[in-house]
N, C-alpha and C positions, 0 to 999 in steps of 0.2 A: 504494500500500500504506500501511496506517495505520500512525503509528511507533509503538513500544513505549510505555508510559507511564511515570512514572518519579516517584519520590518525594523532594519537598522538605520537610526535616523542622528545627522552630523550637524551642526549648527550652519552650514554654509553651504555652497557650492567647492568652493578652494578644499575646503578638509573632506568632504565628500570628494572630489578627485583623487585626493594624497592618501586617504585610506583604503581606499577600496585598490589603487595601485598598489598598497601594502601588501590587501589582501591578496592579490593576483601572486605576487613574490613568494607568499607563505603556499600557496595551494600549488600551483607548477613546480615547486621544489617538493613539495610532497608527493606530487604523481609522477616526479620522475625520480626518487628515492623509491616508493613502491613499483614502478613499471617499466622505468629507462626512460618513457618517454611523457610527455604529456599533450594534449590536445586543446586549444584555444578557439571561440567562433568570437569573432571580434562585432561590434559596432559600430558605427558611424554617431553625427549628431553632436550637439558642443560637448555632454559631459560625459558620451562616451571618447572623444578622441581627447578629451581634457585626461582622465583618465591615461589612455596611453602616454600622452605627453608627463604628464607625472611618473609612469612607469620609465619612461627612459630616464630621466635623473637622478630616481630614487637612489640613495646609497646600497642597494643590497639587489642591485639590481642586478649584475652578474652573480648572486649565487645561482639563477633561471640560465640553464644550457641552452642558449637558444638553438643551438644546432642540431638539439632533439625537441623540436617545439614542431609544431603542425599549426598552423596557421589558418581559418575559414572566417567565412565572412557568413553574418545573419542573411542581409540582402544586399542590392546596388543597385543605382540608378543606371540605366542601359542605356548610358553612355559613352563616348568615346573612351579608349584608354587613356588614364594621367589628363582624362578632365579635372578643374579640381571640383566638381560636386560630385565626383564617386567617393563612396569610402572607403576606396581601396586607394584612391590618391591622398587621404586625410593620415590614412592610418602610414602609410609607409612615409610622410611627411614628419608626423609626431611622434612614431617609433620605431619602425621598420627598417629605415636605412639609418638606424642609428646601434643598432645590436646584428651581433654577428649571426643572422637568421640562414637556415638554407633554403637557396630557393627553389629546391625540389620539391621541401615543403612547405610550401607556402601557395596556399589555394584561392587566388582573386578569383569571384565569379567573373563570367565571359563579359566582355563589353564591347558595344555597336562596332561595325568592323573586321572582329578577330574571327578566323576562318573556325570558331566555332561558333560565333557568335554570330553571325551573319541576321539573326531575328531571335527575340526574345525566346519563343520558346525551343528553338535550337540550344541555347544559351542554356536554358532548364535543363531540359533534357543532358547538355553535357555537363552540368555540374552533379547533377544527379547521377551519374554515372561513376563520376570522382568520388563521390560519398558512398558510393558501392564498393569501388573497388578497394576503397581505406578501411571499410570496416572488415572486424574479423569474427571468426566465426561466434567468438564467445558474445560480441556483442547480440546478437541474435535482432537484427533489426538491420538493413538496408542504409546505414550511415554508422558510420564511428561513435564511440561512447565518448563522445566530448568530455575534457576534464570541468569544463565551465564553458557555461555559452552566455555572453552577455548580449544584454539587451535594451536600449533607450525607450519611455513608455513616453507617448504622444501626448494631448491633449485631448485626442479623442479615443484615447485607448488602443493606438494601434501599438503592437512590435514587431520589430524587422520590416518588413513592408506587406503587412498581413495586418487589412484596415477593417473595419467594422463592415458586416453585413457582403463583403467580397465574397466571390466566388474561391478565391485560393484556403477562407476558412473550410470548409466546406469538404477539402481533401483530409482523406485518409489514409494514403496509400504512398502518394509520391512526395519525396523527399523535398525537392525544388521547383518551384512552379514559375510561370512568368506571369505578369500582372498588369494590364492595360487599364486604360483610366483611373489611375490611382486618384485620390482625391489632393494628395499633396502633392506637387510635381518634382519631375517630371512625371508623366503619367504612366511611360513604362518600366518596368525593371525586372529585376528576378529576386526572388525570396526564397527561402528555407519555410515548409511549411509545419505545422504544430508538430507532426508526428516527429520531424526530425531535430526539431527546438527537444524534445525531450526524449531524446538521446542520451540528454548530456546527463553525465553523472549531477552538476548543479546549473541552475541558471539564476544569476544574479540580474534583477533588473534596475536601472538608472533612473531617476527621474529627479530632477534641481526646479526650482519655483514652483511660485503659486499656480500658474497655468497648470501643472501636474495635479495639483492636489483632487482635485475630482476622480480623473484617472485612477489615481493610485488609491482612491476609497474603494472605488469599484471595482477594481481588480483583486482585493483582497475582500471581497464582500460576495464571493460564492457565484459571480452573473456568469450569465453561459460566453462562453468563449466565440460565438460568431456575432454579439453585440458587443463583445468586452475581450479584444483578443488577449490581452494582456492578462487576464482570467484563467486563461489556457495555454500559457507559458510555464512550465513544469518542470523541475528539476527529479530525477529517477531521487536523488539521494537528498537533494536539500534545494531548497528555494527562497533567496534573499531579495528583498526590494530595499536596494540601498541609496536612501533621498537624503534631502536635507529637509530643515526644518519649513519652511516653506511647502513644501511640496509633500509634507506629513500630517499639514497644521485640519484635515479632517477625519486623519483616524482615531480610531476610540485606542484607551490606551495598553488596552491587552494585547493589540497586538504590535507592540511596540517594545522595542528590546534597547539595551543602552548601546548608543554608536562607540564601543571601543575595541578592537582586534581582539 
């Protein structure tokens, strides 16, 4: 049974960056003590790439091997490549080319262009593919057991690019979908959908300001996941919504835990 999720709240935005990078430090060194290796699905958005950019300074930054790290993306904008509104242009801006990653593994979804990406759901289809062939047998499930998958929560409750009332809620089965008229733009892109969001052994989710706070009542308030996707963002082993106060200021306070590692 999946455990309840549970909310770690920071006074700021700035300390909400600088801990949860903490956080990331302590868990990748932990999954590559137990496993060799560990598995990351990144996000885009300010306080998810505030986040990275905090991880690349942090002091304790090289105890994480990056050269056994794996590297995925939630979703992207299907875009050209090294647009900068992908966030695969944000993330190797604020961490990427600043630690010694390999780029074997290291998984940008496809973007407008690249001879697999030629159209959005080609683009699907082959990252879906990649998420097949990384998983192993033990995961028992058509994508990798991510060690953490983070995730930014909207405004309107969306995560990764998996928006309220869309047809990509709605899957069951495949891991990556493409997504035409998004309501935030651009309108198209590719997503990871719910089934592959919980894979992960955890998923931590993001959310800074007031704008959040609705959101993030909602999402820890039981609503079904194709009005409330962020509802239906699951970690197998744990599940953190990591905000700041702002964007905590409507939960009750049970489910609130104290913001310290």
């Amino acid at each position: 049974m999946t455990p309840p999720p549970s909310a770690v709240v920071h006074p700021g935005p700035d300390l909400l960056a600088k801990a949860t990078a903490a956080r990331l430090v302590t868990l990748l060194v932990d999954a590559q003590a137990a496993r060799g290796t560990a598995a990351i699905v990144l996000t885009g958005g300010g306080i998810g790439t505030s986040v990275l950019g905090e991880l690349a300074t942090a002091p304790a930054r090289d105890a994480v091997d990056w050269r056994r790290l794996d590297v995925w993306w939630g979703d992207e904008r299907f875009l050209p490549r090294g647009d900068p509104e992908r966030n695969e242009t944000g993330a190797r801006s604020a961490l990427l080319d600043h630690v010694n990653v390999d780029p074997e593994r290291v998984h940008p979804m496809p973007a407008s262009g690249d001879r697999n990406g030629d159209d959005a759901e080609r683009g699907a289809d082959h990252y879906a593919r990649e998420l097949l062939a990384a998983a192993r047998p033990e995961d028992h499930a058509d994508a990798p057991s991510f060690d953490v998958c983070l995730l930014g929560i909207g405004p309107d409750t969306h995560v990764a690019s998996l928006f309220p009332e869309q047809p990509a809620l709605y899957e069951d089965e495949r891991t990556a979908v493409s997504v035409h008229g998004a309501p935030k733009p651009p309108p198209t892109r590719v997503t990871l959908t719910l089934p592959a969001i919980r894979c992960a052994r955890e998923v931590w989710l993001l959310a800074s300001g007031e704008s959040k706070a609705d959101a993030v009542r909602l999402a820890l308030a039981d609503a079904g996941p194709v009005q409330v996707p962020a509802a239906g963002a699951r970690g197998r082993k744990r599940t953190l919504f990591l905000v700041d106060r702002a964007a905590a200021r409507r939960l009750p306070a049970d489910l609130v835990a104290p913001g310290v590692l």
